[in-house]
C-alpha positions in Angstrom: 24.1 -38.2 -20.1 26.0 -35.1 -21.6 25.2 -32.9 -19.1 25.9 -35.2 -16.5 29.2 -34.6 -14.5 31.7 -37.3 -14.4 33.8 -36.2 -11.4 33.1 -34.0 -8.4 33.8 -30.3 -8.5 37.5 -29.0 -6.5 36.9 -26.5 -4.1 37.5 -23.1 -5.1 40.1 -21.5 -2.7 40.8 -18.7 -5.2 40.1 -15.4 -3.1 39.4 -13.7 -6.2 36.6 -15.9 -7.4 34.4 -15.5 -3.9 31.3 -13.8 -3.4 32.2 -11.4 -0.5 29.8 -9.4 1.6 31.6 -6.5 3.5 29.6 -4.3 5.7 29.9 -2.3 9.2 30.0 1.3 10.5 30.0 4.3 7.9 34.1 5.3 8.3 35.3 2.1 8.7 36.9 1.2 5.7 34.8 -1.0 3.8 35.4 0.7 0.3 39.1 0.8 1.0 39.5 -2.8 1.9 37.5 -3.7 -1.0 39.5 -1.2 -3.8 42.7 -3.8 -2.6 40.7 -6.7 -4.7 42.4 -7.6 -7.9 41.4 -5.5 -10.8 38.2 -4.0 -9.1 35.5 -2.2 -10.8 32.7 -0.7 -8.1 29.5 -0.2 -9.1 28.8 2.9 -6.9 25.8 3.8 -6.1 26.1 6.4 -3.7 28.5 8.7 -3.0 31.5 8.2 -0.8 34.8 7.2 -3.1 36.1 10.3 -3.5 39.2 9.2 -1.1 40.0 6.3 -3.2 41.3 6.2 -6.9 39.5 3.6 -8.1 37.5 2.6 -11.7 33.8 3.0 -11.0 30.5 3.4 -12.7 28.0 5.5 -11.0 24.8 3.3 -10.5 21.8 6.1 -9.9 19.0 3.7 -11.6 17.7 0.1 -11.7 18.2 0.0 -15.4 21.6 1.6 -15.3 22.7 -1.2 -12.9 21.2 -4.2 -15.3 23.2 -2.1 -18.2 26.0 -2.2 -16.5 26.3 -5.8 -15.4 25.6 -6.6 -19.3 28.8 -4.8 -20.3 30.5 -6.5 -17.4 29.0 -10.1 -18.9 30.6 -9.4 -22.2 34.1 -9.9 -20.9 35.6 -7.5 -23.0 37.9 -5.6 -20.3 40.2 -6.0 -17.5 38.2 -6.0 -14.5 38.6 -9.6 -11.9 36.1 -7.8 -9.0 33.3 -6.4 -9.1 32.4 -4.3 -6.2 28.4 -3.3 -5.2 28.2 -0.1 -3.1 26.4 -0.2 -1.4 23.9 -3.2 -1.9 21.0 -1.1 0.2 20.6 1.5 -2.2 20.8 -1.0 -5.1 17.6 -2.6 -3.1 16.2 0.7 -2.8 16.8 1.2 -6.6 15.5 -2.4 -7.7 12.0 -1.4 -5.3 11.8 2.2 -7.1 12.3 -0.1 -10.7 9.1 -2.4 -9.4 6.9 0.3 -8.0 7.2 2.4 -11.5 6.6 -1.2 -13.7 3.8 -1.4 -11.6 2.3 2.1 -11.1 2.2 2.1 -7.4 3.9 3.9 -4.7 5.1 1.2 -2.6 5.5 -2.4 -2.5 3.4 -2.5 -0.1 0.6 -1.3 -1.6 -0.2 -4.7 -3.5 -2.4 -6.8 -1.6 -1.3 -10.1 0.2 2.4 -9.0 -0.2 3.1 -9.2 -3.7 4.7 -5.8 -4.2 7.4 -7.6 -2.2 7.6 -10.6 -3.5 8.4 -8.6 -7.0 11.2 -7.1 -5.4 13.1 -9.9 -4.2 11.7 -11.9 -7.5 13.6 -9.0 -9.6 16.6 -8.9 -7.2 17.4 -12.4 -7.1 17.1 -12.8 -10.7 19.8 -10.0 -11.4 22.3 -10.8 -8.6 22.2 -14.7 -9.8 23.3 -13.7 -13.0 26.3 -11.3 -11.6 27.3 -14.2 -9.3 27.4 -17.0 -11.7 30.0 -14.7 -14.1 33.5 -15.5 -13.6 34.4 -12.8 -11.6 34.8 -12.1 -8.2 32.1 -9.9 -6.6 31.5 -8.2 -3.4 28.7 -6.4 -2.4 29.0 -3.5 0.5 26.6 -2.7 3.1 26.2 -0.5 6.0 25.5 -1.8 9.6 22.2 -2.0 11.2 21.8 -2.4 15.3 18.6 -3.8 16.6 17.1 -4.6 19.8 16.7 -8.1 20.3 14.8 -10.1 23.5 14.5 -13.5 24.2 12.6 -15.4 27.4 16.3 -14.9 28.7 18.0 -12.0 28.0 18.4 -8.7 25.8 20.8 -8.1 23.5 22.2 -6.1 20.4 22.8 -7.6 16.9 24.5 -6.1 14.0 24.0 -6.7 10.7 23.3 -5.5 7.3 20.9 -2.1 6.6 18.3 -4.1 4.4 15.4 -6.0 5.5 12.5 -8.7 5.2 13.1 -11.4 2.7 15.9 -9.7 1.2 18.2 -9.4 4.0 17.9 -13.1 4.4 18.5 -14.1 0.5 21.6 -11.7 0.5 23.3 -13.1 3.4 22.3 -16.7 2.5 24.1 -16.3 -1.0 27.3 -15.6 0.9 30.6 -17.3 0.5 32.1 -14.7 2.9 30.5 -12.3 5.7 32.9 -9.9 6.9 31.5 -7.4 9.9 34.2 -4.4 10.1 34.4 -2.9 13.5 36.6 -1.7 15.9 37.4 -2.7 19.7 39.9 -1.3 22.3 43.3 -3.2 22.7 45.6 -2.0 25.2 44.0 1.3 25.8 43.5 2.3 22.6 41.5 1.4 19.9 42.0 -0.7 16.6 39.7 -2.3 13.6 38.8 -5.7 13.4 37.3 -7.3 10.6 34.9 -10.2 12.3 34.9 -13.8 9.9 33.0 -15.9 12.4 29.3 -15.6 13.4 28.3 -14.6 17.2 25.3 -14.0 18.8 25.9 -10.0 18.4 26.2 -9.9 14.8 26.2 -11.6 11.5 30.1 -13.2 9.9 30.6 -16.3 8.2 33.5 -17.8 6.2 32.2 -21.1 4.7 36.1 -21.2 3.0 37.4 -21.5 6.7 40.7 -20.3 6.2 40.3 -16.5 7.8 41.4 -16.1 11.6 38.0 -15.3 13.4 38.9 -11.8 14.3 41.6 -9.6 11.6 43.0 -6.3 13.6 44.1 -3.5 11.8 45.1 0.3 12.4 42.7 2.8 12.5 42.6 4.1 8.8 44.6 1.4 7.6 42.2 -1.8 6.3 44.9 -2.9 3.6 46.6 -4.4 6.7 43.4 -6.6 7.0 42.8 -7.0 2.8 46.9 -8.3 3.2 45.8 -10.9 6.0 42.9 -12.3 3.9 44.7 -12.5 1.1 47.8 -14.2 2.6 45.2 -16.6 4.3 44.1 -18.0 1.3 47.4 -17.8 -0.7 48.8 -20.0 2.3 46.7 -22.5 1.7 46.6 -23.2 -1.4 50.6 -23.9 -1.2 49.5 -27.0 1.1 
């Protein structure tokens, strides 16, 4: 009976304890509206931060990324977010990390798709465990367009640059899907940061307290980050 709870959970309307996934165009924005996040600590690995001053640990190895998220789970430091970019080459990494335990090439070279299944087995396991630690954590991802056609019509979709089974797990583990894009308003054009899903790409927001679509100057996604933030801040005042 200990374990059993006595009352029902509150929902958790705390911006900084969602798990965020941010992804779109390369130049967007995507790091920058992330650095905003209280007390963020980015996990980097690739290059591309060298515009922001931000705290970061570079992430060039499957085993570098599982030491790192065990300093992170000691809770000795400052850090509120934690920030994954970009999630595709920590895939990548996590696939090199199998294929080396393994001695193969590719997962694909175990028969009847086990190669695979290792991959999102390991991936899973390690993203569960960053998720469930009190922090907020966001994981960035570049766009991928793909040809879609139906009995009806034909069609592009966006979404994120990873595939198979692990796209799906990723985006399924989601509090938040933001798509960052841009549009043209009034002649000229402007970002948007997209909260609600559409046939054309993938956006979610099970908190429902984001507008659908968040505009912002060109070069300036802090104005977006400042809407989010004031959306959630709003209502919890109610």
């Amino acid at each position: 009976m200990g374990l059993l709870p006595l009352e029902k959970s509150q929902k958790n309307t705390n911006l900084s304890e969602q798990v965020i996934l941010v992804y779109g165009r390369p130049k967007i924005g995507k790091s920058t509206l992330c650095s905003c996040f209280k007390n963020a600590l980015f996990l980097a690995t690739e290059p591309g931060l060298n515009h922001l001053e931000v705290f970061q640990i570079n992430i060039t190895s499957w085993k570098k990324f599982l030491e790192a998220c065990s300093e992170i789970a000691k809770g000795q430091h400052k850090y509120e977010t934690i920030i994954v970019d970009t999630v595709d080459n920590l895939v990548n990494f996590c696939s090199n990390h199998v294929c080396e335990e393994n001695n193969i090439e590719y997962p694909g070279d175990m028969p009847h798709g086990r190669g695979w299944a290792l991959v999102t087995y390991e991936l899973n396991r390690a993203l569960s465990k960053l998720s469930m630690l009190p922090y907020g954590l966001i994981y960035v991802s570049h766009a991928k367009q793909t040809e879609v056609e139906t009995k009806t019509k034909k069609y592009s979709r966006y979404s994120i640059d990873i595939g198979g089974k692990n796209q799906s797990s990723i985006l399924k583990a989601m509090d938040i899907i933001l798509f960052m894009d841009s549009e043209m308003k009034d002649g000229e054009e402007v970002g948007v940061v997209r909260t609600k899903p559409s046939l054309y790409w993938d956006a979610g927001d099970k908190s429902k307290l984001l507008p659908t679509d968040i505009l912002f100057p060109p070069d300036k996604p802090e104005v977006a980050f400042d809407i989010i933030k004031k959306s959630f801040k709003e209502k919890e005042k109610k």
